[in-house]
C-alpha positions, -999 to +999 in steps of 0.1 A: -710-705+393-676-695+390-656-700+362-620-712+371-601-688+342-623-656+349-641-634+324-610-641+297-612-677+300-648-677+294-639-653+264-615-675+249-638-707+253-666-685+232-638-680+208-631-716+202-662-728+204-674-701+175-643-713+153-649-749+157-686-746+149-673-725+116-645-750+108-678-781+109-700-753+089-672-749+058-661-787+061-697-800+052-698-772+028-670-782+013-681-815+006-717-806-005-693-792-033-673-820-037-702-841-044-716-819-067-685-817-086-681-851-087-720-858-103-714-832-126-681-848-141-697-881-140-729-866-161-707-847-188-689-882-192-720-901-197-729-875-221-702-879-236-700-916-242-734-912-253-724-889-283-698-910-290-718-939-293-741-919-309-715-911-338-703-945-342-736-960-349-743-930-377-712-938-394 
C-alpha cells in the first residue's frame, strides 16, 4: 500500500495521532481532578455546617 505523502507524511500522521491521544489522556485527567476537587469542597462544607450546628445547639 502506498501512502500518498511518503515516509514524512506517515511520520507526521504518527505525530498527531500520539498528541491527540495525549491531549484525550490529560483532558480526562483533568477532570478526574476536577471532580475530586469538587467532593472534597463539598465534604469540608458539610463538615462545616455540621460544626456549626453543632456549636449552636451547645450554646
Amino acid at each position: 500500500m502506498k501512502f500518498p505523502l511518503g515516509k514524512k507524511g506517515l511520520v507526521l500522521l504518527g505525530a498527531i495521532g500520539g498528541a491527540a491521544a495525549f491531549w484525550r489522556v490529560r483532558s480526562k485527567r483533568r477532570e478526574q481532578e476536577e471532580r475530586e476537587w469538587e467532593a472534597e469542597v463539598a465534604e469540608a462544607i458539610e463538615q462545616g455546617q455540621a460544626a456549626g450546628a453543632a456549636v449552636t445547639e451547645g450554646s
